[in-house]
C-alpha positions in Angstrom: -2.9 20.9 -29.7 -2.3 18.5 -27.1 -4.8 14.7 -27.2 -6.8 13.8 -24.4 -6.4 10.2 -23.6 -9.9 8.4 -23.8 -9.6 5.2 -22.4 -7.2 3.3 -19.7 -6.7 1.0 -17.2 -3.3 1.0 -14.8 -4.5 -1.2 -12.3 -2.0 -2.3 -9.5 -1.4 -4.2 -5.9 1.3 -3.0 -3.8 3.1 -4.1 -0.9 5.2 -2.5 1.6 6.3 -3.0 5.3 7.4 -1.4 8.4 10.7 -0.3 8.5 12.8 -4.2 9.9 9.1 -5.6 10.0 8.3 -4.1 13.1 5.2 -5.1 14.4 4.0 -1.6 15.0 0.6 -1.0 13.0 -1.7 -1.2 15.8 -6.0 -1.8 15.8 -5.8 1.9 16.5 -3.6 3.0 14.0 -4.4 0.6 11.0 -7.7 2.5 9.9 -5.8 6.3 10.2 -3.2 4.6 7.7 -5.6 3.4 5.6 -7.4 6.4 5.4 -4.3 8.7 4.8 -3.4 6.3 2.0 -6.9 6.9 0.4 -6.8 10.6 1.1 -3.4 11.0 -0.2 -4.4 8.7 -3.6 -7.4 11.0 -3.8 -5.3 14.2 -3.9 -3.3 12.6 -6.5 -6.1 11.2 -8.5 -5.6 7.4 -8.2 -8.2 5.3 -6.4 -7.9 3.1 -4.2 -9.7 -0.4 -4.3 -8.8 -2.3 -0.9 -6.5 -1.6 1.4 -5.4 -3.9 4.3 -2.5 -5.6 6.1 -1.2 -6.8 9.3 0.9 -5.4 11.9 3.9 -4.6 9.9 3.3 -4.6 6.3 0.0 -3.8 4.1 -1.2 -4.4 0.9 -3.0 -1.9 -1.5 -4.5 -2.8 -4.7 -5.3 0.8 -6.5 -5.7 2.2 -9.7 -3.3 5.1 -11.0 -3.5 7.2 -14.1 -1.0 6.8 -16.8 0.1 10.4 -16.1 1.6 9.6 -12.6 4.5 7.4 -12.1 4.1 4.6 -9.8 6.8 5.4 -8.1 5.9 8.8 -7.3 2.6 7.4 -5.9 4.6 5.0 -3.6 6.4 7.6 -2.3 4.3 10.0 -1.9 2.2 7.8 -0.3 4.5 6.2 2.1 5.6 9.5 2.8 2.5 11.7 3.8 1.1 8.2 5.9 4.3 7.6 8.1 4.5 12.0 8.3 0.5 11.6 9.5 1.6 8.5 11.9 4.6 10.8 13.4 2.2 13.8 13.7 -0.2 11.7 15.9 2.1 10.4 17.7 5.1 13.1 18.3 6.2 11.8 21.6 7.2 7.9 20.7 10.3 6.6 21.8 11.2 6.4 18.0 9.4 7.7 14.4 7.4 5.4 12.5 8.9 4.8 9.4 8.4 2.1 6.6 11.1 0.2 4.6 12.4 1.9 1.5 11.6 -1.2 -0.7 8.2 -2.2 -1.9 6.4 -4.7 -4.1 4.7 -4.0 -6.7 2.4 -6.2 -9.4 0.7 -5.1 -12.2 -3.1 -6.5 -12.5 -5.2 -7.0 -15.5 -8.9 -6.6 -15.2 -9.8 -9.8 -15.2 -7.6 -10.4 -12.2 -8.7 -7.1 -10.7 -11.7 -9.1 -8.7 -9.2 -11.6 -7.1 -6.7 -9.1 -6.1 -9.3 -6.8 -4.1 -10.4 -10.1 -2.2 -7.2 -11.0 -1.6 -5.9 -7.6 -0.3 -9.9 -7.2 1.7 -9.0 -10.7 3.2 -5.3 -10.0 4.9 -5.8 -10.7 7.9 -8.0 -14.0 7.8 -5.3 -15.3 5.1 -2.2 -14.5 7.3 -4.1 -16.4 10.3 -5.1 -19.3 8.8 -1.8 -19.7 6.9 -3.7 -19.4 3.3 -1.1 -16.5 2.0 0.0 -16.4 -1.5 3.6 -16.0 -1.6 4.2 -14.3 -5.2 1.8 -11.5 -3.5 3.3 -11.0 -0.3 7.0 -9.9 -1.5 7.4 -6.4 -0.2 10.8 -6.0 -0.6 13.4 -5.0 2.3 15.7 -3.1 3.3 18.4 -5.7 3.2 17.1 -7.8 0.0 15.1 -10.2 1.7 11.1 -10.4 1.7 
């Protein structure tokens, strides 16, 4: 007789870019990304909290159930968003793909607030030069941020 798990918390923020940093997340694109993430999260019963970025990486901060590795819900993720972005656009000159590596921080609740502001405020943070290093490491392709 199997236990059913009554109380958690796997809260997380995680960073990926664009496959060599392209700058290829465009105003149009941004919000079907951003939406596929969700979707996809939905289907695989995480939630997410805030989701936002810039033109070749993004940041997610999302909550994911101590049943499903984290690094199936990267990949997943990753995957069915860039499959979506390729299926929108079949005819570009190349696929849109994103780097294999990612970041990935762990967040306790009382940091949870912080985080989700922090992810909301990408953009406005990346322009005025106000970004947090330690949670801007994505990881590459080639080792470097």
């Amino acid at each position: 007789m199997g236990q059913t798990m009554a109380f958690w918390y796997c809260y997380y923020h995680v960073i990926w870019a664009t496959q060599y940093r392209k700058r290829i997340i465009t105003p149009y694109l941004e919000p079907l990304i951003y939406q596929w993430i969700k979707d996809k999260s939905e289907a695989m019963k995480s939630e997410v909290l805030a989701v936002s970025g810039i033109e070749d990486h993004i940041h997610v901060a999302v909550t994911i159930p101590p049943t499903l590795a984290v690094t199936e819900w990267v990949r997943h993720v990753k995957g069915f968003s860039a499959h979506k972005v390729n299926g929108v656009f079949p005819d570009a000159a190349e696929l849109f793909k994103w780097q294999s590596g990612y970041g990935l921080i762990t967040v306790g609740p009382k940091h949870l607030p912080r985080v989700i502001d922090y992810v909301c405020n990408q953009k406005r943070h990346h322009a005025e030069n106000t970004v947090i290093q330690s949670l801007e490491r994505a990881g590459s392709d080639d080792g470097s941020y």
